[in-house]
C-alpha positions in Angstrom: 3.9 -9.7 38.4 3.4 -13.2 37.3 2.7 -15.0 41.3 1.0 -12.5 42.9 -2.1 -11.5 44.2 -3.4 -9.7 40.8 -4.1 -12.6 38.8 -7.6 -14.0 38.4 -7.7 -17.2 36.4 -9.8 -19.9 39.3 -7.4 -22.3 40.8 -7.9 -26.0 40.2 -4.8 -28.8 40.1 -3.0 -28.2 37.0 -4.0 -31.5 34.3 -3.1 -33.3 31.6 -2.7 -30.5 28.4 -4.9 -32.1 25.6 -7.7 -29.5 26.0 -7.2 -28.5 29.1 -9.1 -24.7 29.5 -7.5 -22.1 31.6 -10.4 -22.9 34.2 -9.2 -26.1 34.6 -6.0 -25.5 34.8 -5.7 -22.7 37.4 -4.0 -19.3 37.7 -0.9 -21.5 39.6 -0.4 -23.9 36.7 -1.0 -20.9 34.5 2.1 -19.4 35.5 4.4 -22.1 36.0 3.6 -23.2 32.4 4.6 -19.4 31.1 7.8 -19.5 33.1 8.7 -22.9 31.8 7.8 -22.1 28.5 10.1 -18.5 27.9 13.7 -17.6 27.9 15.3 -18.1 30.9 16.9 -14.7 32.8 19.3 -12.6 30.7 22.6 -11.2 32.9 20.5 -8.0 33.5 17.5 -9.7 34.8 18.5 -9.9 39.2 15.1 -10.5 39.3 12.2 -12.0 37.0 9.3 -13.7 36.8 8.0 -15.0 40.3 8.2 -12.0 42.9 6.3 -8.8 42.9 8.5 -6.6 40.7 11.2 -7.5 38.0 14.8 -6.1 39.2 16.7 -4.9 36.6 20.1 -3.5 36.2 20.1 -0.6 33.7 24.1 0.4 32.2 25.8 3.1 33.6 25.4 6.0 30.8 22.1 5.1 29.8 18.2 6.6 30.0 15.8 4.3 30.5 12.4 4.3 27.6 9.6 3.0 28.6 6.3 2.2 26.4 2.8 0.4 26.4 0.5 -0.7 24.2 -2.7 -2.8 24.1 -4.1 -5.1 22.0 -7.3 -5.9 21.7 -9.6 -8.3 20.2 -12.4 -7.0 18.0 -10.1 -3.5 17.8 -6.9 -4.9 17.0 -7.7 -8.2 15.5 -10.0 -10.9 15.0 -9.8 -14.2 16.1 -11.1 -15.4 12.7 -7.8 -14.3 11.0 -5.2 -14.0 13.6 -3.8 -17.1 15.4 -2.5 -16.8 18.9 0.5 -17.1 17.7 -0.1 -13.7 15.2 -1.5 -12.1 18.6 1.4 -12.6 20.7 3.6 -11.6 18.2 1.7 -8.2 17.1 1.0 -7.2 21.0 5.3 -7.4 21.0 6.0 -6.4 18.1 4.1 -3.0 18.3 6.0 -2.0 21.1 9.4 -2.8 19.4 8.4 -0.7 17.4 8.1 2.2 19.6 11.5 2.0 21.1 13.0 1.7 18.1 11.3 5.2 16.9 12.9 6.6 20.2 16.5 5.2 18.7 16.7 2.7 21.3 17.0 -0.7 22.5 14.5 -2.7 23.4 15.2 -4.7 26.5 12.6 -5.9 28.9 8.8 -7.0 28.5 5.6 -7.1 30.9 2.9 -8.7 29.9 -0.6 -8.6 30.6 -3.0 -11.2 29.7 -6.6 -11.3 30.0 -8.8 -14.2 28.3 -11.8 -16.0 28.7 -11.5 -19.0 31.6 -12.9 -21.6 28.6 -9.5 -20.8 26.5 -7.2 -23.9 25.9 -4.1 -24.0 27.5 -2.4 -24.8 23.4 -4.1 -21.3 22.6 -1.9 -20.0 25.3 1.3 -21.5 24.6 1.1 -20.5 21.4 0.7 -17.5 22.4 3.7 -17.1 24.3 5.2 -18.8 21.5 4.7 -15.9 19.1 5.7 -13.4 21.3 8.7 -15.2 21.8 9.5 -15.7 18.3 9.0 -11.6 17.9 11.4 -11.1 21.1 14.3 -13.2 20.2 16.1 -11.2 17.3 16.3 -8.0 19.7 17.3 -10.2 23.0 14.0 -8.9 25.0 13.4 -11.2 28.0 9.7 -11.5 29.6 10.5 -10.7 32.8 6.7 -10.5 34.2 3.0 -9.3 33.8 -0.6 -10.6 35.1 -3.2 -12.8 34.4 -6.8 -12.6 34.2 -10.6 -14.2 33.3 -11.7 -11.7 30.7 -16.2 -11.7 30.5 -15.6 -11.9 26.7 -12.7 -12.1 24.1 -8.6 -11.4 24.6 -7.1 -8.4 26.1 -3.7 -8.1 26.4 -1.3 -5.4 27.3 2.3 -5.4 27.1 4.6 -3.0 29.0 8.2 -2.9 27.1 11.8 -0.9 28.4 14.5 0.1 27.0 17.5 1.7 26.7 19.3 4.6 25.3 22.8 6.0 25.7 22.6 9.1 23.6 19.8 11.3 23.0 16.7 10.2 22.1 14.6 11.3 19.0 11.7 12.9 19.5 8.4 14.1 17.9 9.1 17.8 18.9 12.1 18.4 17.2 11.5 18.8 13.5 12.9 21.8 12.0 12.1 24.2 9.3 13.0 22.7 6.1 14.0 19.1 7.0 13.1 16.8 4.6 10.5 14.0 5.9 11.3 10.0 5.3 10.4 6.9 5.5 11.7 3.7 5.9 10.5 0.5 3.6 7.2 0.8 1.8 3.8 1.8 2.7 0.0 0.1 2.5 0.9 -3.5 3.3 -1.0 -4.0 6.4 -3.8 -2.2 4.9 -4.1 -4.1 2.1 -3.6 -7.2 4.4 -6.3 -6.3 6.6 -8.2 -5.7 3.0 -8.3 -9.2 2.1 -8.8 -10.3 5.1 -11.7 -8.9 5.9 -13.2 -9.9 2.5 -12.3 -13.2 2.8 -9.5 -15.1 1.3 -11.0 -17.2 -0.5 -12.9 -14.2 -2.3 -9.0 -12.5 -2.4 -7.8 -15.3 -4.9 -10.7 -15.3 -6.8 -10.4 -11.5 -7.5 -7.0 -12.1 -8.7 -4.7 -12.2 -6.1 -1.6 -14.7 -6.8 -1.0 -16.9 -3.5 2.0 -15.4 -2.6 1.4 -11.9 -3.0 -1.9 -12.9 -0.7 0.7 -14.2 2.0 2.9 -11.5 1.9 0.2 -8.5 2.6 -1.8 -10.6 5.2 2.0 -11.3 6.9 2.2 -7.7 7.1 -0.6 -7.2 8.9 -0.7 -10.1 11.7 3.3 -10.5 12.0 4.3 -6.9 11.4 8.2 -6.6 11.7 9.3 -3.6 13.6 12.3 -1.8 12.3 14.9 -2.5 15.7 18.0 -2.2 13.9 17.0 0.9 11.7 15.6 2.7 14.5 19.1 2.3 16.5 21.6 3.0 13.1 19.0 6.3 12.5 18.7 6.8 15.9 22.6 7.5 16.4 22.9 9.1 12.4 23.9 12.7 12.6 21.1 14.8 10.8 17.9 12.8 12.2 16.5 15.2 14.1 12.4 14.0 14.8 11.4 10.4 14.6 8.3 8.2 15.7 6.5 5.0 14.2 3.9 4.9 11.5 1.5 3.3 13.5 -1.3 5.1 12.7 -0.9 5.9 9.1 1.2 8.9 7.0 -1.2 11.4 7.2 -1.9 11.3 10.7 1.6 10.4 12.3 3.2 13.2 10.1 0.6 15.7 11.5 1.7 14.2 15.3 5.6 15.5 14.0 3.8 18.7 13.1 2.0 19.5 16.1 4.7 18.8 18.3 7.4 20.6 16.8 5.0 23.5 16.1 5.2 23.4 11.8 3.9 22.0 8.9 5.1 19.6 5.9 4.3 19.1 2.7 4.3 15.7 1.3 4.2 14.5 -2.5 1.7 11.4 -3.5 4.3 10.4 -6.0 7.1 9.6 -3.9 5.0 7.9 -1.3 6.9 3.9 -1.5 4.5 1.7 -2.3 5.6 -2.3 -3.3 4.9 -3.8 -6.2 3.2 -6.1 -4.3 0.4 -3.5 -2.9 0.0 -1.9 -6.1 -1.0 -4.9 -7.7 -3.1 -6.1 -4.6 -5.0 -2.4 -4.9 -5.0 -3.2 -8.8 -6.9 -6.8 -7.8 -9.4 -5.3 -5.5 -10.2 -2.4 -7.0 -9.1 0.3 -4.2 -7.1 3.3 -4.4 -3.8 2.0 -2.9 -2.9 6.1 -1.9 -5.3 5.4 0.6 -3.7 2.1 1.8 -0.3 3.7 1.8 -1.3 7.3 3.6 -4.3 6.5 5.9 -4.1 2.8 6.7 -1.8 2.6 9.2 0.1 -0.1 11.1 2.8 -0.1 8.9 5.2 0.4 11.6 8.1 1.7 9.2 9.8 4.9 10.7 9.0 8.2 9.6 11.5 10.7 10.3 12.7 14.3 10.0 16.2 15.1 9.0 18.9 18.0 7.6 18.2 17.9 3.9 22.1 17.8 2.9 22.0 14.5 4.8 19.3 13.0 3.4 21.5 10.9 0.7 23.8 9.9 3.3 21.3 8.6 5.7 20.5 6.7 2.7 23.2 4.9 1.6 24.2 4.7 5.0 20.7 2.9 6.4 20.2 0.5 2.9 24.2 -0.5 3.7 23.7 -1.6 7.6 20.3 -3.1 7.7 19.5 -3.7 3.5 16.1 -1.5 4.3 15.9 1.3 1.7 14.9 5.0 3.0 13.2 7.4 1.1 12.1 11.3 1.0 8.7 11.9 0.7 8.3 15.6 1.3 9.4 19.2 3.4 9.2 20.3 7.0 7.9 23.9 6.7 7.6 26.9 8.7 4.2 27.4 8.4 1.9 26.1 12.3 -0.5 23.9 10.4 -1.7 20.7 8.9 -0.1 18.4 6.5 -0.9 18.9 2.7 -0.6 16.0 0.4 0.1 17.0 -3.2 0.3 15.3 -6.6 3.2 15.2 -9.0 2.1 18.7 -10.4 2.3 20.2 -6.9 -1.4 20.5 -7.0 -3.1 19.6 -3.4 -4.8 16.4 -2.9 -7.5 15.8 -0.3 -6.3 13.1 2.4 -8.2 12.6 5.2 -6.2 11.0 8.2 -7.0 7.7 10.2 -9.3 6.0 12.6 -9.9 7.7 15.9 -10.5 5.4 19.0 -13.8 6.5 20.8 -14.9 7.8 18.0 -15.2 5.1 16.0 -15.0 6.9 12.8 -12.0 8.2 10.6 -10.8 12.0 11.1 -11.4 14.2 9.1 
């Protein structure tokens, strides 16, 4: 917890802000600048920042989800592209995401941070300030974490709980002949990541109209994780697996499959893709399939679900939360892989995502 004995930024009288680095600073002013700067306590909070543990009071009735996630720089993001701001926002928003695939509700947030000693103390309020900004629609409260000098660029790790009162959906429970969906569209962040790896500058000149540019490099630094959808689905008779698409179609599909011990079959043609991507792909000259089924970090919610309710779910999501659902494919009772096929039912090679470790895609 912030105010412990775990944090390792050196400990110097706090100063003046205008350039101040963390080293200067200290780990003390450190943390009474983060607990000045976030939401105060919400009802639940007995306990936040400033002791050794949060205390928290969990309602009667409900299970308690729990998820982690790190992000960091060089794997995650780049500090060419991504402002603090887009960092502390991501490193939340990706575990939002997570509880909402569970059907929950996201509550409380830990969060460790680990940057060099030379960073300015702005960099770190802005920082907070973006994770704040990602926390304040869904009512999560920072209720601690730890600090850190880091030998070389930003590390951070957040630790976020919820809550559920029903039954959580999981991976393993596909059935044989559900029909698999997905919330939104797909390829964004890909595309986003696309451009800016190339450059914006070289973006535009390819062809890429200003807002369009904005809107797929949005998706990837300030992804928006689908809360609301995730609870409404999440208590929607007929869902019966659900989970993020964090990792990309092909290979979060094949974690549904693997855990529920089936297969699926998934048609190219239904795949939604914006308009937006499309002509982004169009502009650069890439296949935007591969954006939409192997890029990942999409964070929409693929799900499994009774095919008779399918419609239902539907109407039902698009008129609570405006986000449109669609079916993309079959559960099936085969123990296998997932195959990708065209509009004339023909398979389609589709290799799945990046593997950490590795270094290299899969398959």
């Amino acid at each position: 917890m912030y105010g412990g004995a775990g944090s390792h930024l050196s400990m110097k009288a706090s100063e003046p802000s205008e350039r101040v680095s963390l080293g200067r600073l200290g780990e003390l002013g450190l943390i009474r600048r983060i607990r000045s700067s976030v939401a105060g306590p919400a009802p639940d909070v007995v306990v936040g920042i400033g002791d050794d543990a949060a205390v928290l009071s969990v309602p009667a009735g409900h299970q308690l989800l729990a998820t982690t996630d790190l992000v960091i720089e060089d794997v995650h993001f780049r500090r060419a592209s991504a402002t603090p701001a887009d960092i502390g926002w991501k490193a939340l928003a990706v575990n939002l995401s997570d509880i909402a695939a569970m059907g929950g509700t996201p509550r409380w947030a830990l969060v460790a941070l680990a940057v060099p000693a030379d960073t300015a103390v702005e960099s770190i309020d802005a920082f907070y300030a973006g994770m704040e900004s990602a926390a304040a629609p869904h009512r999560v409260t920072l209720v601690g974490g730890d600090t850190s000098a880091s030998p070389g660029g930003w590390f951070v790790n957040v630790t976020l709980l919820g809550i559920h009162a029903g039954t959580p959906r999981l991976r393993s429970h596909a059935r044989p002949g559900d029909a698999v969906a997905v919330t939104g569209s797909l390829g964004a962040s890909a595309a986003g990541l696309y451009a800016l790896e190339m450059g914006l500058d070289e973006a535009r000149a390819r062809g890429i109209a200003p807002g369009e540019l904005a809107e797929i490099t949005q998706a990837h630094l300030r992804p928006q994780a689908r809360v609301s959808e995730g609870r409404w689905l999440g208590q929607a008779p007929g869902v019966h697996a659900m989970m993020d698409c964090s990792d990309g179609l092909a290979t979060d599909l094949g974690h549904i499959c693997r855990e529920s011990g089936l297969g699926a079959r998934v048609r190219l043609d239904r795949v939604p893709i914006s308009p937006v991507v499309l002509e982004a792909a169009r502009a650069l000259g890439q296949d935007v399939r591969q954006w939409a089924v192997r890029g990942g970090e999409d964070y929409e919610l693929l799900l499994t679900c009774d095919p008779a309710a399918a419609g239902a779910l539907a109407t039902g999501l698009a008129e609570a939360t405006g986000t449109r659902l669609t079916v993309v494919g079959q559960i099936e009772a085969r123990s296998g892989d997932v195959v990708f096929v065209g509009a004339d039912d023909v398979p389609v090679t589709i290799r799945a995502g990046y593997e950490h470790f590795t270094g290299s895609e899969r398959g």
